[in-house]
Kinemage of the C-alpha trace (Angstrom):
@kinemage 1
@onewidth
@group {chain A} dominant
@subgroup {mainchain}
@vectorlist {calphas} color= white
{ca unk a 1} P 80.627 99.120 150.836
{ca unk a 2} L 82.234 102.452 151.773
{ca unk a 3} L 84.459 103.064 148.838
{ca unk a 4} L 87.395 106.115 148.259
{ca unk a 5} L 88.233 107.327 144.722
{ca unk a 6} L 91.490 109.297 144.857
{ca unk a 7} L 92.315 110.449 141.540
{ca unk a 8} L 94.681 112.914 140.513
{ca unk a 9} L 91.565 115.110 139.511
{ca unk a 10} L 87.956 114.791 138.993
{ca unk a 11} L 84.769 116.536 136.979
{ca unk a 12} L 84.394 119.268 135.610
{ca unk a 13} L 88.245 118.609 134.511
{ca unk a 14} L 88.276 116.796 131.303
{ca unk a 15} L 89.969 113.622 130.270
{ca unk a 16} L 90.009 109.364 130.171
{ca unk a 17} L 90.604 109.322 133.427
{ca unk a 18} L 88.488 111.489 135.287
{ca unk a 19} L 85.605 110.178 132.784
{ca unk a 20} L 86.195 106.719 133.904
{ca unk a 21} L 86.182 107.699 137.465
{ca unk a 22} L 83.256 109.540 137.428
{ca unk a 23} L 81.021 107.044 135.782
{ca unk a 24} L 82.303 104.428 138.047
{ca unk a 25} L 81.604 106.040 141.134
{ca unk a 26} L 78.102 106.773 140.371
{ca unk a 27} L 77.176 103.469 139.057
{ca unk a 28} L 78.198 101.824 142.229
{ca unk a 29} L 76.662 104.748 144.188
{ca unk a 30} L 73.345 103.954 142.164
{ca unk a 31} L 73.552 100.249 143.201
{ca unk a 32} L 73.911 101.111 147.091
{ca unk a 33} L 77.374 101.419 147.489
{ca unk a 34} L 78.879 104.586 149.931
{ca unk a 35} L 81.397 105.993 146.841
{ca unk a 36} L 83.651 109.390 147.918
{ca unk a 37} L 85.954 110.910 145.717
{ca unk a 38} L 89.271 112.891 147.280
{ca unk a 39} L 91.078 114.853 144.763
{ca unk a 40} L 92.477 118.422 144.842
{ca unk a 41} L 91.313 121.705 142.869
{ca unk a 42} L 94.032 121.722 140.247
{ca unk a 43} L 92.113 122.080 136.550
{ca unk a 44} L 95.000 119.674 134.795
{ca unk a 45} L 97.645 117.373 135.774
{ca unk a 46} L 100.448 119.113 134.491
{ca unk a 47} L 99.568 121.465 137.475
{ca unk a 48} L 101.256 118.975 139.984
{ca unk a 49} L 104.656 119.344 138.138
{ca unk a 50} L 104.341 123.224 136.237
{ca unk a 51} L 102.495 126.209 137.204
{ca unk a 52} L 100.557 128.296 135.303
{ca unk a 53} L 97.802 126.201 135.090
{ca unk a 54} L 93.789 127.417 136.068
{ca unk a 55} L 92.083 125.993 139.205
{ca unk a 56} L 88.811 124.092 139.802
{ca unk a 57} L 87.171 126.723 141.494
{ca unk a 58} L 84.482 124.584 143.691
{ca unk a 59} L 85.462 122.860 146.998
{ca unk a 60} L 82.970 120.329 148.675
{ca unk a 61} L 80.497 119.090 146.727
{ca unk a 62} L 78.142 116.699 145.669
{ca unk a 63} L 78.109 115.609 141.916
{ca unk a 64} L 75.265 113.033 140.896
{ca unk a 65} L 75.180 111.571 144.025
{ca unk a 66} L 79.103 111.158 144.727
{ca unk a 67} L 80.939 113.463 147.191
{ca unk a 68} L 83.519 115.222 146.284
{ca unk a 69} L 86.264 117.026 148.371
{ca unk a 70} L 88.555 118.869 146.575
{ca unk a 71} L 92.030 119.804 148.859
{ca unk a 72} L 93.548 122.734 148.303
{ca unk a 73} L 96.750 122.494 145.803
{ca unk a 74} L 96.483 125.578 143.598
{ca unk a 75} L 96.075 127.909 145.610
{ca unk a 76} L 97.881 131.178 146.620
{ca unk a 77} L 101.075 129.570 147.120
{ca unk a 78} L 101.083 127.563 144.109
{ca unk a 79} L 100.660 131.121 142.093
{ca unk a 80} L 103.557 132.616 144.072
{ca unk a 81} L 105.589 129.789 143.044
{ca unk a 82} L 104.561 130.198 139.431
{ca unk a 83} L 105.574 134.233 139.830
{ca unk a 84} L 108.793 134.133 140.872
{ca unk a 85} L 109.776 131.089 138.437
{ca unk a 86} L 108.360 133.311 135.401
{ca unk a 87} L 109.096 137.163 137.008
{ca unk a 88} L 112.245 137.677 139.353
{ca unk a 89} L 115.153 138.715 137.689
{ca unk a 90} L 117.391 135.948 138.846
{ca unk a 91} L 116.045 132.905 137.085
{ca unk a 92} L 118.163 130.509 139.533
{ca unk a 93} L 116.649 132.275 142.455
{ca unk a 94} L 113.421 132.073 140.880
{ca unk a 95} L 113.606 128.066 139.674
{ca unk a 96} L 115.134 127.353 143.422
{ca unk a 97} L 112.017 128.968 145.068
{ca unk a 98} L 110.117 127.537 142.456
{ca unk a 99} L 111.042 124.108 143.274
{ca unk a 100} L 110.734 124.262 146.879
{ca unk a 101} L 107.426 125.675 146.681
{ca unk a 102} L 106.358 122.346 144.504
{ca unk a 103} L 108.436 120.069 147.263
{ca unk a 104} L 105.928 121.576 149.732
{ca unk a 105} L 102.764 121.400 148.112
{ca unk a 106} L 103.866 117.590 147.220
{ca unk a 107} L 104.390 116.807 151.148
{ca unk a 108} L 101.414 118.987 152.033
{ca unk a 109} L 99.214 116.820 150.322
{ca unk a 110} L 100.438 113.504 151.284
{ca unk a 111} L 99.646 114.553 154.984
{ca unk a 112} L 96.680 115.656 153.631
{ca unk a 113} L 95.366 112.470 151.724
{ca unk a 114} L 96.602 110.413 154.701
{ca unk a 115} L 94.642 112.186 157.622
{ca unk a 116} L 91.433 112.197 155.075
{ca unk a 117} L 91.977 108.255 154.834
{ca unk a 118} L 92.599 108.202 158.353
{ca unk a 119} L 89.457 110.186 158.921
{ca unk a 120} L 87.278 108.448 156.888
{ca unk a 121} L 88.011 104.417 157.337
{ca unk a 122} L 87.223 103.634 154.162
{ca unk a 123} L 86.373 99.643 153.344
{ca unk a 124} L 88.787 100.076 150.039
{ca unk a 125} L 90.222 102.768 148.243
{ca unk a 126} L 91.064 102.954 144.852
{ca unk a 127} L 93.737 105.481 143.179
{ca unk a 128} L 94.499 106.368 139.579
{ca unk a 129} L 96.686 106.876 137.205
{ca unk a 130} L 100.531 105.825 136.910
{ca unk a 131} L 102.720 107.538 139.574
{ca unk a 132} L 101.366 110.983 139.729
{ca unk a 133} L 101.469 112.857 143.145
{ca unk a 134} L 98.621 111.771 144.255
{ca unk a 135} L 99.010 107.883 144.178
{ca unk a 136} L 102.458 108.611 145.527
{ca unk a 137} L 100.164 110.302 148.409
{ca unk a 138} L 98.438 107.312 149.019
{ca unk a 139} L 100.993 105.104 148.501
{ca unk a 140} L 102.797 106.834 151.571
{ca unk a 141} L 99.620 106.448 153.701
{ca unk a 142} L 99.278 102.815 153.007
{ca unk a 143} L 103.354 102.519 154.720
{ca unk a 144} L 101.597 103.731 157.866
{ca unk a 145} L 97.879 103.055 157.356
{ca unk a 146} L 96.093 99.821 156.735
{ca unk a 147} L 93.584 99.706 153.819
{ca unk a 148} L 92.797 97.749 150.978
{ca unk a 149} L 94.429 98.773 148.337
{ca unk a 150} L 93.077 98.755 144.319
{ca unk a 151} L 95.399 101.362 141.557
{ca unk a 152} L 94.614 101.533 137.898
{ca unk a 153} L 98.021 102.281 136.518
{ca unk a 154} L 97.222 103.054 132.814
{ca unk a 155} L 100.285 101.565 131.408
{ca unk a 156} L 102.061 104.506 129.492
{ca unk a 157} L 105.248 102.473 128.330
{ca unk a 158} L 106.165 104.823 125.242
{ca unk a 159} L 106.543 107.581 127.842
{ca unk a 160} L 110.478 108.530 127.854
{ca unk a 161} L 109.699 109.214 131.507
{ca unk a 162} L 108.180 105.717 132.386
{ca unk a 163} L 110.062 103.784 135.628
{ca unk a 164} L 109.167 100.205 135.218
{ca unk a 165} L 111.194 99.431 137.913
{ca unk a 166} L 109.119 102.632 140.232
{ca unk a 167} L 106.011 101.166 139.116
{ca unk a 168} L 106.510 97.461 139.759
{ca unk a 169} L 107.360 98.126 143.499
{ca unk a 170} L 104.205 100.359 143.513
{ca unk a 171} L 101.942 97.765 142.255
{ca unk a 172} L 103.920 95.600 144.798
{ca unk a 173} L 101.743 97.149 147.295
{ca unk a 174} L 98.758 97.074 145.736
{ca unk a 175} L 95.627 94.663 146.922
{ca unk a 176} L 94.042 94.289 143.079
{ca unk a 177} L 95.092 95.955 140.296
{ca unk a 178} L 93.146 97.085 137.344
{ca unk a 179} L 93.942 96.582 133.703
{ca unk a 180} L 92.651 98.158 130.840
{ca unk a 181} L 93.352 95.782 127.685
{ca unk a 182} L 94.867 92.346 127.442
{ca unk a 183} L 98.318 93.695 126.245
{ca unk a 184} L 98.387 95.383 129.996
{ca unk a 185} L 97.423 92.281 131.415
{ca unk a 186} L 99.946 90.649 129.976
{ca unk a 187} L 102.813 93.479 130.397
{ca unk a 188} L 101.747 93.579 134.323
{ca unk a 189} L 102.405 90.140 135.029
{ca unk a 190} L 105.109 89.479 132.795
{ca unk a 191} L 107.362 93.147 133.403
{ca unk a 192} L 105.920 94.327 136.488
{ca unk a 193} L 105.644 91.199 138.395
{ca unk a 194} L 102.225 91.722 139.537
{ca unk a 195} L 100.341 88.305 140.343
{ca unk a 196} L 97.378 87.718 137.551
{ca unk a 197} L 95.135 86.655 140.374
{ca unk a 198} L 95.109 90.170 141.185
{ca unk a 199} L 95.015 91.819 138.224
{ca unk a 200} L 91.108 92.484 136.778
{ca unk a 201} L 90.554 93.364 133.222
{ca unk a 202} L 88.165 95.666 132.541
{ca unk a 203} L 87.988 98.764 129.405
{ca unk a 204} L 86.833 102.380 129.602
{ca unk a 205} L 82.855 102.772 129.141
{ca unk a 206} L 81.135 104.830 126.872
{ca unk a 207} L 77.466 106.345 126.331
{ca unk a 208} L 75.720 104.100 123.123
{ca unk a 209} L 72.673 105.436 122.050
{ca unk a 210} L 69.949 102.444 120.997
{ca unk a 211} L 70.524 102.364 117.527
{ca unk a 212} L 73.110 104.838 115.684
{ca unk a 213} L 72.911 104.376 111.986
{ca unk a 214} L 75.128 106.001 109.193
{ca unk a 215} L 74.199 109.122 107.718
{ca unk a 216} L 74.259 108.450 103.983
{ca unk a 217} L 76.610 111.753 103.374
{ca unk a 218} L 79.467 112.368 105.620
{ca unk a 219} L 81.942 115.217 104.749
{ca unk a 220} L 85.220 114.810 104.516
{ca unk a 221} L 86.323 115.941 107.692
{ca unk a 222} L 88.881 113.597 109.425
{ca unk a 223} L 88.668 114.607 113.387
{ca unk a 224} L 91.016 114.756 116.089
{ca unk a 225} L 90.096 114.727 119.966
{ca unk a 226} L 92.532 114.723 123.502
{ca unk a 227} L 94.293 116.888 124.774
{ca unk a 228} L 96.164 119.200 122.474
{ca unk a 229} L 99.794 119.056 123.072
{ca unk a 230} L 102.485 117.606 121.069
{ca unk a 231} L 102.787 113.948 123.167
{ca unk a 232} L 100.003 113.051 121.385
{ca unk a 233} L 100.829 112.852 117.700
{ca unk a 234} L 98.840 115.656 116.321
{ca unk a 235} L 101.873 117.088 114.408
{ca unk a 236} L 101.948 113.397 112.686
{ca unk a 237} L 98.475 114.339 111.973
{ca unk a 238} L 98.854 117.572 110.147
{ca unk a 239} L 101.792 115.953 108.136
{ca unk a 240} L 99.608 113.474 107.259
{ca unk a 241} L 96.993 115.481 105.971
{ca unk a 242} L 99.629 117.524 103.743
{ca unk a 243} L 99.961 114.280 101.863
{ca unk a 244} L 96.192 113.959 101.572
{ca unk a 245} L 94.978 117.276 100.928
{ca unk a 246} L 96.539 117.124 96.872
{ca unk a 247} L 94.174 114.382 96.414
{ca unk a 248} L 91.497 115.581 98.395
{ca unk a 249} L 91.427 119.601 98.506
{ca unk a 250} L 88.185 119.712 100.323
{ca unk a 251} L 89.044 117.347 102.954
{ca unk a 252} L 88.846 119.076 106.564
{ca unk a 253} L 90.933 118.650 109.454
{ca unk a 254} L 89.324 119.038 113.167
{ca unk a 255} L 91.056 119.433 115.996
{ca unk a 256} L 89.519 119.372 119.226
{ca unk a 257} L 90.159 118.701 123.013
{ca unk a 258} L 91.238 120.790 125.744
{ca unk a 259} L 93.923 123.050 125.305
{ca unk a 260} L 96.529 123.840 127.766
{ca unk a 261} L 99.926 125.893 127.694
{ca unk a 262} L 101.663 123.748 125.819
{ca unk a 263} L 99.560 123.655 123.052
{ca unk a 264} L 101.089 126.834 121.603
{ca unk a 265} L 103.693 123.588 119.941
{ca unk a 266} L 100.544 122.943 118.185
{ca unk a 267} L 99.885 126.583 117.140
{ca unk a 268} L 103.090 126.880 115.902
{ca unk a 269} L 102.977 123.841 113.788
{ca unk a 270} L 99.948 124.991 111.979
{ca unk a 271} L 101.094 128.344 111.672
{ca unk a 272} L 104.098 126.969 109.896
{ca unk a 273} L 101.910 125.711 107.378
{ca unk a 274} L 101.346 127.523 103.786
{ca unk a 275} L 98.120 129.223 103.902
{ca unk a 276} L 95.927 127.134 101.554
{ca unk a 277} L 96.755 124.084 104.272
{ca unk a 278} L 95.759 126.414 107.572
{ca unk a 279} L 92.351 126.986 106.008
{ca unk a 280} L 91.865 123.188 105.712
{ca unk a 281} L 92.059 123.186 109.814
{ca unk a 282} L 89.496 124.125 112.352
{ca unk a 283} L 90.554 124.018 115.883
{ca unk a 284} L 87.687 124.039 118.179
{ca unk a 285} L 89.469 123.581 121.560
{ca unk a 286} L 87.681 122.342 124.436
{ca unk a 287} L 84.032 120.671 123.601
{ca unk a 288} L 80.944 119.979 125.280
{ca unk a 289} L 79.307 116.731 124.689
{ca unk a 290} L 76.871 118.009 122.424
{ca unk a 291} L 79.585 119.549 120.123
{ca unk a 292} L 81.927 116.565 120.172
{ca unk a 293} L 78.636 114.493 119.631
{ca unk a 294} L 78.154 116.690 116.359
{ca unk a 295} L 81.791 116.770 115.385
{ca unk a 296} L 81.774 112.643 115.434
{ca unk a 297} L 78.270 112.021 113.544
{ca unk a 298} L 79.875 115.113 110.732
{ca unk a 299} L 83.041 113.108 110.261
{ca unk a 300} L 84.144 110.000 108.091
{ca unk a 301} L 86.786 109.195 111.053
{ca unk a 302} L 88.879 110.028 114.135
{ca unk a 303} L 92.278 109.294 113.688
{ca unk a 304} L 93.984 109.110 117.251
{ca unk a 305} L 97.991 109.526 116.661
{ca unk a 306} L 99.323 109.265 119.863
{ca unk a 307} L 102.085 106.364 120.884
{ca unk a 308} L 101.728 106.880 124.385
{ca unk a 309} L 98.255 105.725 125.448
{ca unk a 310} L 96.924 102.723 127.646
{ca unk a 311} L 93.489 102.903 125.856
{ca unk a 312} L 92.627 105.583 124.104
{ca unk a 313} L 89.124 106.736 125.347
{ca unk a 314} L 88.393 108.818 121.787
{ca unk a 315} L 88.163 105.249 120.081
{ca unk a 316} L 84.896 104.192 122.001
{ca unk a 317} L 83.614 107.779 121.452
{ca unk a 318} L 83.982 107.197 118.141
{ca unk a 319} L 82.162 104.133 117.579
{ca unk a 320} L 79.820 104.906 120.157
{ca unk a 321} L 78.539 107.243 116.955
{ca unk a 322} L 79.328 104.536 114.594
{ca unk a 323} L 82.739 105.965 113.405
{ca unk a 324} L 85.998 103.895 112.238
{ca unk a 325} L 89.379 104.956 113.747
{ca unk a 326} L 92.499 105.864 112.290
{ca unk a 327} L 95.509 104.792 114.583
{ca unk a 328} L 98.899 103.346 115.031
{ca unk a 329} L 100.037 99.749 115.078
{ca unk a 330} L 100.836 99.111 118.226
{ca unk a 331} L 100.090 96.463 121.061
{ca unk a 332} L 98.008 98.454 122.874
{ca unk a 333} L 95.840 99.875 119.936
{ca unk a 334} L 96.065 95.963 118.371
{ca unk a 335} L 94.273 95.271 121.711
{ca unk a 336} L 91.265 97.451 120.839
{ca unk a 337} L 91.038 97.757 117.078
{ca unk a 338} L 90.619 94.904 114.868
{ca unk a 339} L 91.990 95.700 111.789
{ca unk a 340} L 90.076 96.492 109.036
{ca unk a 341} L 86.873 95.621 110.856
{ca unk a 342} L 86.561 98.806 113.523
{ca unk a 343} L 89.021 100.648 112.264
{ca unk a 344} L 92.477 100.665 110.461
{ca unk a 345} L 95.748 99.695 111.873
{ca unk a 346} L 99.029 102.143 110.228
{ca unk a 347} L 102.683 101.354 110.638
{ca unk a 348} L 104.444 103.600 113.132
{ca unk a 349} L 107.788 102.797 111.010
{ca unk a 350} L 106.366 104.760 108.477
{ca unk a 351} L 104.830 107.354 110.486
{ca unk a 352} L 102.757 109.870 108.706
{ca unk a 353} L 102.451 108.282 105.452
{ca unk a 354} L 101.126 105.392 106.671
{ca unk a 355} L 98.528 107.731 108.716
{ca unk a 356} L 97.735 109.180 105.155
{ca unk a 357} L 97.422 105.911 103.529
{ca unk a 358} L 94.511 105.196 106.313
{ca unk a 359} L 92.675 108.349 106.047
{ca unk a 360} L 92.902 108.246 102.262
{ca unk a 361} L 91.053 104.690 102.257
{ca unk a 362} L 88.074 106.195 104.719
{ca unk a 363} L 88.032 109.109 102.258
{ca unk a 364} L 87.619 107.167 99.076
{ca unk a 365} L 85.762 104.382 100.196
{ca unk a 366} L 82.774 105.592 102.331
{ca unk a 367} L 80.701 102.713 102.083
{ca unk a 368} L 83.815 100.728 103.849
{ca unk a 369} L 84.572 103.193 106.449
{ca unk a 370} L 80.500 103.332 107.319
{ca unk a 371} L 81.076 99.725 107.524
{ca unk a 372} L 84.089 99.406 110.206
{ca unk a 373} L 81.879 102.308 112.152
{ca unk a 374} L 78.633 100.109 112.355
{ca unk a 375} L 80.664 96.763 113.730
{ca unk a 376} L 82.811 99.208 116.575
{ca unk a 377} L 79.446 100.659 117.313
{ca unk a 378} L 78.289 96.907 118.203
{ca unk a 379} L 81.702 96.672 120.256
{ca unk a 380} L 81.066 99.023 121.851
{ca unk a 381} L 77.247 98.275 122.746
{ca unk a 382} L 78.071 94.899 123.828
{ca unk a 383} L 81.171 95.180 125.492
{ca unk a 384} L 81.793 98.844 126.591
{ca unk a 385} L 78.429 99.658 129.078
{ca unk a 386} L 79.824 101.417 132.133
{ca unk a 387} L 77.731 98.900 133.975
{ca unk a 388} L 79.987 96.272 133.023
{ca unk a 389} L 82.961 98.354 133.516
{ca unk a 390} L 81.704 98.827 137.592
{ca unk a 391} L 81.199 95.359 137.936
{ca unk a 392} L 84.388 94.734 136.924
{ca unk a 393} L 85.764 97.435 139.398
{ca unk a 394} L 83.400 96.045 142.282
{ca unk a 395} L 84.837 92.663 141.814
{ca unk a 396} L 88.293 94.149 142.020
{ca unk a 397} L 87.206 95.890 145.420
{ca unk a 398} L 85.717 92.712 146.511
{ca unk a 399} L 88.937 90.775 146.383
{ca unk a 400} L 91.414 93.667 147.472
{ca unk a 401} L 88.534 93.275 151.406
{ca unk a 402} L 89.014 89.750 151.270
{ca unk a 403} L 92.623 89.623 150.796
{ca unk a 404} L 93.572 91.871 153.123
{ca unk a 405} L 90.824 90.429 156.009
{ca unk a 406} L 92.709 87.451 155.087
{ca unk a 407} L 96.241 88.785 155.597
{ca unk a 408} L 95.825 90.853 158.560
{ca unk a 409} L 97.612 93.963 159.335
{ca unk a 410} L 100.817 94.169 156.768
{ca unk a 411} L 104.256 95.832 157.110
{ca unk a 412} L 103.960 98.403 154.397
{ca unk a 413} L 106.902 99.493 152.262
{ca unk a 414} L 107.863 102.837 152.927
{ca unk a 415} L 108.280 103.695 148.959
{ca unk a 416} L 107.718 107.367 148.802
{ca unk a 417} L 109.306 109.031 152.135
């Protein structure tokens, strides 16, 4: 099976996404399968929408087997666009050039992606995640090109920005359609109209060593890891911590992930903080695996905070080292975490002091919290292998060929153009 990734970036950039694609694609490359990955060079997605941001400096290559091509999006004219936004005098000027500069870039690559499909006559191509530029790219290739079609939307409904309405006539168009928990299956079929024979379930793999057993003496350090910017609850966090740190002085706060401009939100927060507090915090920005391996076997647990998640990759890293979570109850978190078993379930009515209540309990009760690590860690064994995730993905593929062989040649909406 020749099969076409096309997601919005790819490694070395860091994040659920790119993970997932990544170990995807070589799994099915290892079993036989033709896998290519089209992406572009920009080193976050944020980059399709602001400028600023640092580029993936290789083109063409080949990464464990997969190859990659990498079109050009942040290039010279994307930093000429970011210049006269930030530096000419007239801001309107500058925001009007600005803009058009983006428009361009945007229709660039959709000619781009489309003569690369085109070119390459792939049996299937899958694209990923929610409606960023480049699923709208392919989205405007499949109105004038016939594939078969599989997108992993990676429902983010708490997003103020979220279209149901956009996505649903997206998904319209789709062949398969991949779904990360049961919540999204049932929020696909039930608000975006999406047919369950077509919808696959699968998760997000992780790495489980054989056995991963407690270490009798944790410290107290509670850790966070994503991307640092204010979307995802880390100023919840901190609060939270403010209410734990007069009971526990020595407790430590880690916060870790890759950092981009907007984390300065997140810089200011802390540096809002009394002194005594900003010593209880280590930020360690962007991580290799080794360190975030360390981070997660030195901690008593990761508390995710975000509200706007379809998964939350950090929870299988965690109990891939045998460590409970801390995060919110919600349907997509109630979809992962069972309660008091993997992890601990807080009220998002009662925001950070229901975060504190959690951490508290992992603090004081060790023995428990080693407990709720051990039974995600067998979750995650037995249900998170990336093998299983690819099979679940190569069934999806399967079924987008046949349907389409079956269909024949379709009038595609023209949703994008």
């Amino acid at each position: 099976m020749r099969v076409l990734h096309v997601p919005h970036a790819y490694h070395p950039v860091v994040g659920g996404a790119e993970l997932l694609c990544k170990r995807v694609g070589e799994v099915l490359a290892a079993q036989g399968h033709e896998v290519h990955v089209l992406t572009t060079d920009v080193g976050a997605v944020q980059a399709y929408y602001e400028f600023g941001f640092d580029r993936v400096a290789h083109a063409d290559q080949t990464i464990s087997g997969v190859p990659v091509k990498r079109l050009k999006f942040s290039g010279a004219l994307y930093r000429a666009g970011g210049w006269a936004e930030t530096h000419l005098r007239s801001r309107r000027l500058g925001r009007r050039i600005a803009g058009h500069t983006r428009q361009y870039l945007h229709r660039r690559l959709d000619r781009q992606i489309a003569n690369e499909i085109a070119r390459m006559r792939p049996d299937v191509v899958m694209t990923m995640p929610h409606l960023v530029v480049n699923v709208q790219a392919v989205l405007s290739a499949r109105s004038h090109l016939d594939f078969p079609l599989v997108m992993v939307p990676f429902l983010h409904e708490h997003d103020p920005n979220w279209d149901i309405s956009l996505m649903a006539a997206a998904l319209s168009v789709a062949d398969a359609v991949i779904a990360q928990t049961g919540h999204e299956v049932e929020r696909l079929a039930e608000a975006y109209g999406v047919e369950r024979r077509k919808i696959f379930m699968t998760s997000e793999g992780v790495d489980v060593a054989p056995e991963a057993m407690p270490q009798p003496k944790r410290r107290k350090r509670v850790i966070f890891l994503g991307r640092q910017v204010k979307s995802k609850g880390i100023g919840d966090l901190i609060e939270a911590m403010r209410l734990v740190w007069p009971k526990h002085p020595d407790a430590e706060l880690a916060i870790a992930g890759i950092r981009v401009p907007e984390s300065s939100e997140v810089d200011a927060h802390i540096s809002a903080l009394p002194p005594s507090d900003q010593a209880r915090i280590v930020q360690c920005g962007t991580v290799t695996d080794k360190e975030k391996s360390n981070l997660l076997q030195s901690a008593r647990c990761l508390v995710l905070p975000s509200r706007i998640e379809s998964l939350g990759m950090v929870i299988l890293d965690a109990w891939a080292h045998a460590r409970p979570v801390v995060t919110w109850d919600l349907p997509v978190f109630r979809s992962t975490v069972d309660d008091g078993v993997t992890g601990l379930l807080a009220d998002p009515r009662r925001g950070s002091a229901a975060l504190a209540e959690a951490i508290l309990y992992m603090l004081e009760k060790p023995d428990e919290a080693d407990r709720m690590g051990m039974s995600g860690y067998h979750v995650a064994k037995s249900t998170h292998s990336w093998s299983n995730v690819a099979a679940a993905y190569l069934d999806a593929y399967q079924y987008a060929i046949r349907t389409a062989r079956r269909s024949g040649p379709a009038s595609r909406p023209e949703l994008w153009r």
